[in-house]
NUDO-728875 format. One record per residue: chain; x, y, z of N, C-alpha, C, O in turn. Coordinates in steps of 0.1 Angstrom, whole numbers, plus 2048, in hexadecimal, padded with zeros to 3 digits. Example, Ala and Ser with C-alpha at 12.3 -4.5 7.8 and 13.67 -1.06 7.14 Angstrom:
<atoms>
ATOM kette npx npy npz capx capy capz cpx cpy cpz opx opy opz
ATOM     A 884 7C7 84E  87B  7D3  84E 884 7DF 84E 88E 7DF 855
ATOM     A 880 7EA 847  889  7F5  847 881 800 84F 886 80B 850
</atoms>
This chain:
<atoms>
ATOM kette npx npy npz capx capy capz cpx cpy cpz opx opy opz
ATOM     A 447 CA5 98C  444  CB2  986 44C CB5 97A 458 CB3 979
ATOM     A 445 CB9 973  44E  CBB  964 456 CCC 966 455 CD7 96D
ATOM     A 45E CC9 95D  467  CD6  95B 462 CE4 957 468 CEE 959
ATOM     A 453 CE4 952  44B  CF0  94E 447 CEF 959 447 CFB 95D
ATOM     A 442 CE8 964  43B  CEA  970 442 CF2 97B 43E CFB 981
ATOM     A 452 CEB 97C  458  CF2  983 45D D02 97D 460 D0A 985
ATOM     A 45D D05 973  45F  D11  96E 455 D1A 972 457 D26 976
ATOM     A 447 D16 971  438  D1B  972 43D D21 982 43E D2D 984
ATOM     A 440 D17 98B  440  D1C  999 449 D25 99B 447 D2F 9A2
ATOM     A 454 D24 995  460  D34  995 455 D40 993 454 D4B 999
ATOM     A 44F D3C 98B  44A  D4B  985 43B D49 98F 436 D55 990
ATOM     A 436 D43 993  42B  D42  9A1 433 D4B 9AD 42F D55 9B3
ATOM     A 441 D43 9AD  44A  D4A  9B6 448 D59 9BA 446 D60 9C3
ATOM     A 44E D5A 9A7  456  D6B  9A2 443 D73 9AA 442 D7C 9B2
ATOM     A 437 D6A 9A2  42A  D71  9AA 42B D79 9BA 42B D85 9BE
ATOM     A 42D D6D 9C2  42B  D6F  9CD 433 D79 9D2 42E D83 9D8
ATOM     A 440 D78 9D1  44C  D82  9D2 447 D92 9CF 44B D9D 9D3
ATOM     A 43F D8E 9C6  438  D9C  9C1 42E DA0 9C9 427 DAA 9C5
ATOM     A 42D D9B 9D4  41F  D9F  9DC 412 D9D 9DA 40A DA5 9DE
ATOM     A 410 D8E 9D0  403  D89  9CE 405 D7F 9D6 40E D77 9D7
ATOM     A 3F7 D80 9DC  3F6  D72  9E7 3F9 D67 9E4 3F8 D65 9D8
ATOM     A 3FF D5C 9ED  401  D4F  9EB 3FA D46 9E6 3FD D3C 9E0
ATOM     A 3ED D4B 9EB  3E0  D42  9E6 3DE D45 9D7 3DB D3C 9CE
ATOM     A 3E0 D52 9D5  3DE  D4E  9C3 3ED D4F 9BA 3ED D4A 9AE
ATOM     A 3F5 D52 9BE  3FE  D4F  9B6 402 D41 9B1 408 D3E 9A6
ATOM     A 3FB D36 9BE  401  D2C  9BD 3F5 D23 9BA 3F6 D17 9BB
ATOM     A 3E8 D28 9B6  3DA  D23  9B2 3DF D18 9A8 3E9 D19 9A2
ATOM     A 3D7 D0E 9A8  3D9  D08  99B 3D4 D0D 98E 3D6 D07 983
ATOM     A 3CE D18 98F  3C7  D1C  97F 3D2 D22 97D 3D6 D20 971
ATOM     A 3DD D2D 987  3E3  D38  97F 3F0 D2B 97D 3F6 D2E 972
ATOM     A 3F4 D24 981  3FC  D1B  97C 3FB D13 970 403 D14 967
ATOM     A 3F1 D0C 970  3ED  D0A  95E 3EE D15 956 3F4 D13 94B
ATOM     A 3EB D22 959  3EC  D2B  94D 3FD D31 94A 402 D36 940
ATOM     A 401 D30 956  412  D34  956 416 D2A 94A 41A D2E 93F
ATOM     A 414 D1E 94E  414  D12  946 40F D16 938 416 D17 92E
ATOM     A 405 D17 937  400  D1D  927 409 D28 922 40D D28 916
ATOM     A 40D D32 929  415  D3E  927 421 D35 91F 423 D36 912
ATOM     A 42A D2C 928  437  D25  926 435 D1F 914 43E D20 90B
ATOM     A 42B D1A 912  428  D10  90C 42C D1A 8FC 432 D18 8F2
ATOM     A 421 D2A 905  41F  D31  8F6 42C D38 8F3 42F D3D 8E8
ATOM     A 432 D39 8FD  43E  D3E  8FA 448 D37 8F2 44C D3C 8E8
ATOM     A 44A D2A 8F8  452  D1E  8F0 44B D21 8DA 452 D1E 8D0
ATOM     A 443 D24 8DA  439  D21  8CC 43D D2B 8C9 43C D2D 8BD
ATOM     A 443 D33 8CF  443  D41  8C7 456 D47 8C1 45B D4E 8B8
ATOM     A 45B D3F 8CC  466  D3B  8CB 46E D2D 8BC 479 D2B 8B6
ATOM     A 45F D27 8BE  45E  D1B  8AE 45D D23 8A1 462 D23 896
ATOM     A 453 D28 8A6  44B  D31  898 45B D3D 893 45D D40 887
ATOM     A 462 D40 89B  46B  D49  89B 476 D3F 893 475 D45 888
ATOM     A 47B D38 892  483  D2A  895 491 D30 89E 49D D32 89D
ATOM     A 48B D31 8A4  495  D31  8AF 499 D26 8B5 491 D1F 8BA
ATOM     A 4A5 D24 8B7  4A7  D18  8BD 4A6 D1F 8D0 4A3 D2A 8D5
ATOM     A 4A8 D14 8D4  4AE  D17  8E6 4B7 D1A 8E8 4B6 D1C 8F4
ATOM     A 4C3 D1C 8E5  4CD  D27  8E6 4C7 D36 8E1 4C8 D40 8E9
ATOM     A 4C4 D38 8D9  4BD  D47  8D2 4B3 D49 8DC 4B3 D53 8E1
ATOM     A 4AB D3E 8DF  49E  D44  8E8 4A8 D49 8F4 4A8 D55 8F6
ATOM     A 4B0 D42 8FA  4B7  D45  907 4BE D52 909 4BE D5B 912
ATOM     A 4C4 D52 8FE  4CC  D63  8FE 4C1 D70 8F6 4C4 D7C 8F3
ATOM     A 4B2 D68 8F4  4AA  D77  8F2 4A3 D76 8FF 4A1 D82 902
ATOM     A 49E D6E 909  49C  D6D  915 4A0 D72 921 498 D73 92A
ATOM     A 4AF D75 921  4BA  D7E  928 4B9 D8B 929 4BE D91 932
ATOM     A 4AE D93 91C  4AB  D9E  918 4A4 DA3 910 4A6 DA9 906
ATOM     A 498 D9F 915  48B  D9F  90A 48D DAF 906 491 DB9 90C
ATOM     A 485 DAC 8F6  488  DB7  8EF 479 DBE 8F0 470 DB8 8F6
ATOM     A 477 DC9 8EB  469  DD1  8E8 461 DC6 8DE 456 DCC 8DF
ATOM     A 45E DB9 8D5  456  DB5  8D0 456 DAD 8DC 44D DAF 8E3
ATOM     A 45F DA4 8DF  45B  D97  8EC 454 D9F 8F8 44A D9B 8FF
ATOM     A 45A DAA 8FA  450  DAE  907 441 DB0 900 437 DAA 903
ATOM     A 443 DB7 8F9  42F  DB7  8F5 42A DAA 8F2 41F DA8 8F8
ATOM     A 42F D9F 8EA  42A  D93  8ED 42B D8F 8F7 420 D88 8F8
ATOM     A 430 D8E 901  42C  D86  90F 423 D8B 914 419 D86 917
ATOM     A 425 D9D 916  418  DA4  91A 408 D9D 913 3FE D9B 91A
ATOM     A 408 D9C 90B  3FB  D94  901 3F9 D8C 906 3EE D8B 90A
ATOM     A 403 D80 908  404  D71  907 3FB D71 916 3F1 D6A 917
ATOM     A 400 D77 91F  3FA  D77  92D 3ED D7F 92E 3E6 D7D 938
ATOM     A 3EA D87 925  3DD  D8B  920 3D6 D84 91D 3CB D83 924
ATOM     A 3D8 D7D 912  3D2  D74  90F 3C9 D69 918 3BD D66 917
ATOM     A 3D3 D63 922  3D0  D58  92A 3C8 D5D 935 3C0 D55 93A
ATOM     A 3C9 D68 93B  3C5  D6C  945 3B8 D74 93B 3BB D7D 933
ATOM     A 3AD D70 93D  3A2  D78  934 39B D7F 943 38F D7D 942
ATOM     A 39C D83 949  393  D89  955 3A0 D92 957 3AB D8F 95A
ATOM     A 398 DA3 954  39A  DB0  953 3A4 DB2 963 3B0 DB4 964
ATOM     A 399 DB0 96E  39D  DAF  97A 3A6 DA8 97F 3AD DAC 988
ATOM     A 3A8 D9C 97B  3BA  D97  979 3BF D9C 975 3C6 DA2 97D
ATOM     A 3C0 D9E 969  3CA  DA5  95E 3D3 DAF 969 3DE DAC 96E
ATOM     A 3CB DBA 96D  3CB  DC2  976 3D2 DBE 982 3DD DC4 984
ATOM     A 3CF DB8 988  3D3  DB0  994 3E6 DAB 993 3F1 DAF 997
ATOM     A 3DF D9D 989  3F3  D95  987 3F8 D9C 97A 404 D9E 97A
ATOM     A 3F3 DA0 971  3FB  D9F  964 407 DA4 967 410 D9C 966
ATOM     A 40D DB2 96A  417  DBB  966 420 DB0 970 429 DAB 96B
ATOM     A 41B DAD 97F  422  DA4  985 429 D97 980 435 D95 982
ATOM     A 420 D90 978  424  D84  96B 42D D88 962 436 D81 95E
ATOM     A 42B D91 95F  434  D95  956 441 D94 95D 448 D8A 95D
ATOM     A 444 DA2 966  44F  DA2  96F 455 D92 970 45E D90 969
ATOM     A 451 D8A 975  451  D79  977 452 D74 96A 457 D68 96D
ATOM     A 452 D74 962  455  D6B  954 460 D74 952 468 D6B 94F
ATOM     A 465 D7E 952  46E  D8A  94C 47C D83 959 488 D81 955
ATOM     A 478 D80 966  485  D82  96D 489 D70 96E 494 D6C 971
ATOM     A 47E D68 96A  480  D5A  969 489 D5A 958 495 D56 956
ATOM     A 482 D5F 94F  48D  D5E  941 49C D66 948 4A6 D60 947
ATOM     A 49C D71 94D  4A9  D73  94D 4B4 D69 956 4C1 D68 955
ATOM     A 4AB D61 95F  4B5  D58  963 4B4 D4A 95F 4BA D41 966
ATOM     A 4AF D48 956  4B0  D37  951 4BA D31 94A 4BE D38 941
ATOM     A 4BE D28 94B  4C8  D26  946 4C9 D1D 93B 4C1 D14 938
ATOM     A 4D3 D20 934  4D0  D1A  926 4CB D09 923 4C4 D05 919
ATOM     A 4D1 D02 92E  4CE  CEF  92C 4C0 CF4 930 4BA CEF 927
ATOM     A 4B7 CFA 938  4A9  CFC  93B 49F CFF 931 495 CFA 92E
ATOM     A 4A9 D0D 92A  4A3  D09  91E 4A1 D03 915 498 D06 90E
ATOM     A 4A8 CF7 912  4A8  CED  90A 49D CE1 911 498 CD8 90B
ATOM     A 499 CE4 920  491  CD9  920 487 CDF 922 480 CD8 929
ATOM     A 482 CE9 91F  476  CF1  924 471 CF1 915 466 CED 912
ATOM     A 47C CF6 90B  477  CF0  8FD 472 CE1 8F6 469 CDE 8EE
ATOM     A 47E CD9 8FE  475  CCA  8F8 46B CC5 8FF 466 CBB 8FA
ATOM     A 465 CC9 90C  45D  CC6  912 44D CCD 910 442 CC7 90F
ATOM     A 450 CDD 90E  444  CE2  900 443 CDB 8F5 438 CDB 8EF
ATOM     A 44A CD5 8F0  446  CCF  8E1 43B CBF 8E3 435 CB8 8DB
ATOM     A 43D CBE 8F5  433  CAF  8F7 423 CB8 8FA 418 CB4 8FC
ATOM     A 427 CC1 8FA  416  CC6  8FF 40E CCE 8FC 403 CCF 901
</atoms>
C-alpha cells in the first residue's frame, strides 16, 4: 500500500470517528477521491513553491485561504449535492486533524510520491 493510501485511510478513519458509517467512509470511491484531494493538495503546495517543510508548518494551522481551498478541493471531488451534505464538513474536519498531526519526514514522502501520479 502506498504512503498516499495509508494517509487516505487516517482520514477514512478521521470519517468514521465522525459518525459516518464504516461502509462508506471506507468505500473505495470515497478513498480514491481522499486520494485525489492529497494529490491536489500536494499541486497546490508546488504551484506555491513550497517545499515540505513550509507545506508541514502551514498544515499545523491552516490559514483562512488553505481552509477555503480544501473546502473547494473536496467540493470539487465529491460532485453529488447530497454528499457534499452528508461527508464534506466531516472531510474537512479529517484532512484538518490528519495535517495537524503529520509529521514532517511524511511530508516529504507524501510529496515525492504525488509527483509519481
Amino acid at each position: 500500500m502506498s504512503f498516499i493510501q495509508e494517509n487516505a485511510n487516517l482520514v477514512a478513519g478521521g470519517l468514521e470517528k465522525r459518525n459516518i458509517e464504516k461502509r462508506v467512509a471506507f468505500d473505495p470511491a470515497i478513498l480514491y477521491i481522499i486520494v485525489q484531494i492529497i494529490v491536489a493538495l500536494v499541486e497546490l503546495y508546488n504551484k506555491c513553491n513550497q517545499t515540505p517543510k513550509q507545506a508541514h508548518a502551514s498544515m499545523k494551522s491552516l490559514n483562512i485561504l488553505e481552509r477555503w481551498y480544501l473546502r473547494r478541493v473536496i467540493r470539487k471531488h465529491i460532485d453529488d449535492t447530497e454528499m457534499q451534505d452528508y461527508i464534506g464538513g466531516k472531510m474537512f474536519d479529517s484532512f484538518a486533524e490528519l495535517g495537524a498531526t503529520v509529521t514532517e519526514e511524511e511530508v516529504v514522502k507524501i510529496f515525492e510520491e504525488a509527483q509519481t501520479k
